[in-house]
C-alpha positions in Angstrom: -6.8 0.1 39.1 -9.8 0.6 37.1 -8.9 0.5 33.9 -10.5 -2.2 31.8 -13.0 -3.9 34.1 -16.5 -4.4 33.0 -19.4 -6.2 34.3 -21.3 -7.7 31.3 -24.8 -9.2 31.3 -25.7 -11.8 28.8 -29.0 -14.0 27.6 -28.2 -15.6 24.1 -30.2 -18.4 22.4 -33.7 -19.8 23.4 -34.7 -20.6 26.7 -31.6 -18.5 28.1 -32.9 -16.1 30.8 -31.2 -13.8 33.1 -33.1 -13.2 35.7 -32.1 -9.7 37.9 -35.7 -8.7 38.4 -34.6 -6.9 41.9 -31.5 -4.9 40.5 -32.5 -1.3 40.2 -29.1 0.3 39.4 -26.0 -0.8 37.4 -22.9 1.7 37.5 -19.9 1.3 35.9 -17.6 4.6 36.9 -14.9 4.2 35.0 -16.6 3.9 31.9 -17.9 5.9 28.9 -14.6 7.1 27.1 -15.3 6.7 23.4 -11.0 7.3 22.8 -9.5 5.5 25.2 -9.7 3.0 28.0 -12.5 3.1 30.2 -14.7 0.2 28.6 -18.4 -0.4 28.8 -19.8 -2.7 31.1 -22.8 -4.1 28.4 -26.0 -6.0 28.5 -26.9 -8.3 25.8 -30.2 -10.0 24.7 -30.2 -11.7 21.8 -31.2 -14.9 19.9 -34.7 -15.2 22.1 -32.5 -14.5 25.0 -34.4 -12.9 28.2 -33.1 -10.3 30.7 -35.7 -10.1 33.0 -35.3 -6.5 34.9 -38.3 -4.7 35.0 -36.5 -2.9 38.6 -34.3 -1.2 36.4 -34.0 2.3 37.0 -30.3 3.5 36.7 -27.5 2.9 34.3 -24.1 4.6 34.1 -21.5 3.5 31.9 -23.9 0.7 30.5 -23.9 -0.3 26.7 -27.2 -2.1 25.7 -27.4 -3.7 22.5 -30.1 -5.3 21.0 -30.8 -6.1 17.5 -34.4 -7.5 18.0 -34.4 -11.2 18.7 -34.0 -11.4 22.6 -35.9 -9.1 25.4 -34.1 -6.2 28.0 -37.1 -4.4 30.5 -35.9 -0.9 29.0 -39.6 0.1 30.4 -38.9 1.7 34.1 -35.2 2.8 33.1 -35.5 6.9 33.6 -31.5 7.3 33.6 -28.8 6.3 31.3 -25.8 8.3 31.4 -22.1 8.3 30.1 -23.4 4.9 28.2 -24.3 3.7 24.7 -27.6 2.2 22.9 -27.4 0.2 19.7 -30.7 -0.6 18.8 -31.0 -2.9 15.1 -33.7 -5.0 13.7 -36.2 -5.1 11.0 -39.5 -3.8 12.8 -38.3 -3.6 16.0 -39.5 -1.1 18.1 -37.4 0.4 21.7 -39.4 2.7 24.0 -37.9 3.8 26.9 -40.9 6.0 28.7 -39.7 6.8 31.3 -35.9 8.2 30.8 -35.5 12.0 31.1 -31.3 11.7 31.6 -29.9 10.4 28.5 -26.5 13.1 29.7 -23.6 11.7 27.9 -24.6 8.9 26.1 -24.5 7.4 22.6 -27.8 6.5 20.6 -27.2 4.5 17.5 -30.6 3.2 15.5 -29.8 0.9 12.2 -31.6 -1.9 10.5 -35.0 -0.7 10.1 -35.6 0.0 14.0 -37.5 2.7 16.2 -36.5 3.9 19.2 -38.5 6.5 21.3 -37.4 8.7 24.5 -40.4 10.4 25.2 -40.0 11.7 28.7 -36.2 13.1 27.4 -36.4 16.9 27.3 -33.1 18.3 27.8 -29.5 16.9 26.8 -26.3 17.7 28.0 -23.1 16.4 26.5 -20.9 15.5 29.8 -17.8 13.8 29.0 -17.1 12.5 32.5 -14.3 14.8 33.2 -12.5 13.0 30.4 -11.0 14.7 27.0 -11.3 14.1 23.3 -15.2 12.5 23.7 -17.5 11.8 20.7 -21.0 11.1 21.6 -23.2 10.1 18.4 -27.3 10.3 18.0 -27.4 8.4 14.7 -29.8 6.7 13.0 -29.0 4.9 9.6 -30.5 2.7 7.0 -34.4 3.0 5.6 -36.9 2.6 8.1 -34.5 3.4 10.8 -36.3 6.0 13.0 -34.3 7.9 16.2 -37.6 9.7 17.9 -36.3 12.4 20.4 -39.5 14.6 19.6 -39.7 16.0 22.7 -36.0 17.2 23.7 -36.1 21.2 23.8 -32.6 22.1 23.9 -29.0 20.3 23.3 -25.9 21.7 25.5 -22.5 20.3 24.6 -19.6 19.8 27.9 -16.9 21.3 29.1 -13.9 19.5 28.6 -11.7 19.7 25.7 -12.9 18.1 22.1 -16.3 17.1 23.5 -18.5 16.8 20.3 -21.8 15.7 19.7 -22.4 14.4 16.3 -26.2 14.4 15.4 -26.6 11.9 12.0 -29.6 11.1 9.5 -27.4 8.3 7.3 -28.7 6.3 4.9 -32.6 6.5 4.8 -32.6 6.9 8.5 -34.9 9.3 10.3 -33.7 11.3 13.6 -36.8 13.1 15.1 -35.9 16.6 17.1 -39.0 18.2 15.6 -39.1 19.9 19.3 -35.8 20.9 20.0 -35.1 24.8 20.0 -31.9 25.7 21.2 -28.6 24.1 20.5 -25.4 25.6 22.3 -21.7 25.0 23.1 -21.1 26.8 26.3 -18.1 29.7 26.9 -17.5 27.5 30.1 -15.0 25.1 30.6 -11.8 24.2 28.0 -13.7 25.2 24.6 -10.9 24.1 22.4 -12.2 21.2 19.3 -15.8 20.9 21.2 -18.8 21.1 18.3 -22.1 20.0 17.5 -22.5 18.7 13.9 -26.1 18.0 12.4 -25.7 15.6 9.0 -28.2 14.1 6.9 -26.6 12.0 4.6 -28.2 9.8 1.8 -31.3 9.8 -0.1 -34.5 9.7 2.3 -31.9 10.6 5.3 -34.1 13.4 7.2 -33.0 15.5 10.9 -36.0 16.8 11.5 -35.1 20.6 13.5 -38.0 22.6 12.2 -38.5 24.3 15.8 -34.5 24.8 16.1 -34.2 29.0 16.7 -30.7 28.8 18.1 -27.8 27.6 17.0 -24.5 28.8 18.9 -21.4 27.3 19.4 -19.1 30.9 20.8 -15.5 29.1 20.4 -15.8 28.9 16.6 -15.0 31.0 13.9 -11.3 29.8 13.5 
């Protein structure tokens, strides 16, 4: 029965440290529903907390939060799917070179942080198979910067109400200067699905300036 298990990685408070400097991937399959049951397995670091996993290649189903007082290798991670980030802190800055599969996953920037995915050039919204999905790229409050410079196209899934909400809140900044083509698909169960592009609040900028298509063929209703 896989409904509510988890595997959840922790370093909190000073001189804490996790050390899983050989594990390379960390799957969760029954995870990634943003409606229902399946629950994140999560890493934490927090409070001068260490997670030492600079093997770290592959996540699925992973939720990694940090708000800028502990450490998390995000360096050699080149796949995250079906998972979350929620990146906060004053100043703090997140790169992860190396990803180029973000498919399915939530990005949420707040608190005056920066995160970068500059090897991401393509994004598909998979919903696992599962229905009624909401993934978010959000970045919110002054300061707050969501860089995604280099992603070229955005392609929402298949299943039923998969939507993809794209959001500048707040003084936040969300970076898609290169992406060009935006598109829900005439594949798959194309009932509810969307993709909704917000800036909201004074300074709140979603940079598309490159963006020459914009289809989504189940609307019109």
């Amino acid at each position: 029965d896989t409904r509510g298990r988890a595997i959840d990685l922790t370093a909190d408070g000073s001189g804490s440290t996790l050390n899983v400097s050989s594990l390379t991937t960390y799957t969760d399959v029954y995870a990634g529903a943003t409606s229902s049951d399946p629950l994140y397995s999560t890493v934490t670091a927090k409070n001068s907390g260490a997670i030492r996993s600079g093997a770290l290649t592959t996540l699925q189903g992973v939720h990694v939060v940090l708000n800028g007082t502990g450490t998390l290798g995000l360096a050699g991670i080149q796949a995250s799917t079906l998972g979350q980030f929620t990146l906060s802190g004053a100043g703090a800055s997140y790169s992860l070179p190396a990803l180029n599969n973000l498919d399915g996953s939530t990005v949420l920037v707040s608190g005056g942080a920066t995160a970068s995915f500059p090897a991401l050039t393509n994004f598909t919204n998979d919903a696992g198979g599962l229905n009624n999905q909401t993934r978010t790229w959000q970045a919110s409050g002054t300061g707050s910067v969501l860089d995604l410079r280099n992603v070229q196209t955005i392609t929402n899934g298949l299943s039923y109400y998969t939507q993809l909400d794209v959001n500048a809140m707040a003084g936040g900044v969300v970076d898609l200067r290169g992406l060009t083509q935006i598109s829900d698909p005439s594949g798959g169960d194309t009932r509810g699905r969307a993709i909704d592009l917000t800036a909201d609040g004074s300074g709140s900028t979603l940079h598309v300036s490159s963006l020459t298509a914009y289809t989504d063929v189940y609307a019109g209703a």
